[in-house]
C-alpha positions as CSV (number, residue, x, y, z in Angstrom):
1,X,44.1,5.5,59.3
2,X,41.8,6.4,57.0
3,X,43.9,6.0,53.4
4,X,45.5,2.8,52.7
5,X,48.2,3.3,49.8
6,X,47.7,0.8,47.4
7,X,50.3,2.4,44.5
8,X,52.2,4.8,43.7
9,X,53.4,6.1,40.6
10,X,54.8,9.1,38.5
11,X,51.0,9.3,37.1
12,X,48.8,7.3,39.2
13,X,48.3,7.3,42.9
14,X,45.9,4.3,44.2
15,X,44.4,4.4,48.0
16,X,41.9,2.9,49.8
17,X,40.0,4.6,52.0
18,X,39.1,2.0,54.7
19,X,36.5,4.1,56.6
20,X,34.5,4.9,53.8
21,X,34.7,1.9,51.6
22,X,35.8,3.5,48.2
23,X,39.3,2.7,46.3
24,X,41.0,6.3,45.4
25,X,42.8,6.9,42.3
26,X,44.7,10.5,41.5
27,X,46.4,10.9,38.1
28,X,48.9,13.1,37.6
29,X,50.1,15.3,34.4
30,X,49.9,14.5,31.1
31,X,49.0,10.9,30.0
32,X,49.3,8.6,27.3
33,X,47.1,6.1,26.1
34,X,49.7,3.1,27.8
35,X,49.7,4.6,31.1
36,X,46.0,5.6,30.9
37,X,45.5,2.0,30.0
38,X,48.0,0.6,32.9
39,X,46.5,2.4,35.2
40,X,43.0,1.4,34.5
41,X,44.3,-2.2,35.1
42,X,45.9,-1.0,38.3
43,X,42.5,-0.1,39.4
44,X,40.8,-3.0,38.3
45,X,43.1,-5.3,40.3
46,X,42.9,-2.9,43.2
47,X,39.3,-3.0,43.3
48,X,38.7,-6.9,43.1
49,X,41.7,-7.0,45.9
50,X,39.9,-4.8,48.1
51,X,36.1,-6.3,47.5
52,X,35.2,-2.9,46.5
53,X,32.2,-1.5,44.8
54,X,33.1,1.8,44.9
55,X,35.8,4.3,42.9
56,X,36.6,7.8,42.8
57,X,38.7,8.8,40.1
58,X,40.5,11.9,40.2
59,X,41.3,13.3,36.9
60,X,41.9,17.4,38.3
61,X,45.7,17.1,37.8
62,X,45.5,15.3,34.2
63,X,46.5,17.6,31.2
64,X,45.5,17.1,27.9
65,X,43.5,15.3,25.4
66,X,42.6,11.7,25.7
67,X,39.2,11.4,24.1
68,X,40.4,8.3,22.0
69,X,40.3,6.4,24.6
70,X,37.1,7.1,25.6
71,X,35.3,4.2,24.1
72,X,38.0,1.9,25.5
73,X,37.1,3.0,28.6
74,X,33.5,3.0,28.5
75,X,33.5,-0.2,26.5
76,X,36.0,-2.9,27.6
77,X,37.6,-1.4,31.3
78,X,34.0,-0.2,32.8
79,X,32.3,-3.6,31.6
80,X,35.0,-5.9,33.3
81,X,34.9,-3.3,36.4
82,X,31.4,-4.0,36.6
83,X,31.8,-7.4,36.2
84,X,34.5,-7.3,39.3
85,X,31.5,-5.6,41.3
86,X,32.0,-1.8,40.6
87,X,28.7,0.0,41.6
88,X,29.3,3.5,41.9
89,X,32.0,5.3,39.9
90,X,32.6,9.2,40.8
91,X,35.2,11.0,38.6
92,X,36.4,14.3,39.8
93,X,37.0,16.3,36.4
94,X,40.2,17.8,35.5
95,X,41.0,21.3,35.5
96,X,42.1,21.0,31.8
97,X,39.2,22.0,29.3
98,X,40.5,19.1,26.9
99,X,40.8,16.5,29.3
100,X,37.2,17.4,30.8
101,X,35.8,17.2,27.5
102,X,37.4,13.3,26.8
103,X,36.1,12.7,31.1
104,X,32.8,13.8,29.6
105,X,32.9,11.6,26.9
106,X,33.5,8.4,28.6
107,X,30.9,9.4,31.1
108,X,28.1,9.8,28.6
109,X,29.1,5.9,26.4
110,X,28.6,4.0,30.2
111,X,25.3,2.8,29.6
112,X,24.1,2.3,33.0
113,X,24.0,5.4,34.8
114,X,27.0,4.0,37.8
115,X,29.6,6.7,36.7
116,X,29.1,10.5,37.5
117,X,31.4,13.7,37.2
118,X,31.8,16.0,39.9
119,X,33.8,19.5,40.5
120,X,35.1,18.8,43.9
121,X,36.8,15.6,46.0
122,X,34.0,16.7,48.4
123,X,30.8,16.4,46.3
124,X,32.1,13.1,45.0
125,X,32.7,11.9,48.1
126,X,29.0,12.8,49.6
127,X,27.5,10.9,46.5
128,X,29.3,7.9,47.5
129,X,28.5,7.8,51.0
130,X,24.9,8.1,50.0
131,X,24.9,5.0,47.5
């Protein structure tokens, strides 16, 4: 078995792919700040469960804007995911103009080069195998 679920939710899916070493997340539809913010936590916990280091975020399904969270993101949740030993974060951008714009955002204010955007599940995956 390759994909361990984790969670399951009406906007969040969490795995962890056990053969790779990476904890999965898929968001679904359109977001608000709470849930963008709940799930985030999920993750966190998810990854300090699993002694993980690595995450790929898929944001293709998400709809909308969410840019106002981007400093939150980059600022308080990707500081204590570091902290928890996140090394490599791939995010898989959505297929949603606004929502690849607020992606890009967030991905530009992490300071230390760990996150990276990506078109595909398959090129994000290749970079973390490589790191």
């Amino acid at each position: 078995m390759r994909h361990i679920n984790l969670l399951k939710t009406e906007y969040l899916t969490i795995e962890y792919n056990a053969i790779d070493d990476y904890v999965y997340s898929e968001w679904h539809g359109e977001l608000t700040n709470d849930t963008i913010k709940q799930g985030y936590e999920s993750i966190l916990f998810y990854l300090k469960k699993e002694y993980c280091h690595k995450l790929l975020d898929n944001h293709y399904d998400v709809q909308g804007l969410w840019a106002d969270l981007a400093e939150w993101c980059a600022y308080d949740w990707h500081p204590r995911a570091e902290a928890a030993g996140l090394n490599f974060h791939a995010v898989i951008y959505a297929n949603s103009h606004f929502s690849k714009l607020s992606t890009d955002r967030a991905i530009q204010l992490v300071k230390n080069g760990i996150i990276k955007g990506f078109d595909s599940v398959q090129d994000a995956e290749s970079w973390l195998k490589f790191m």
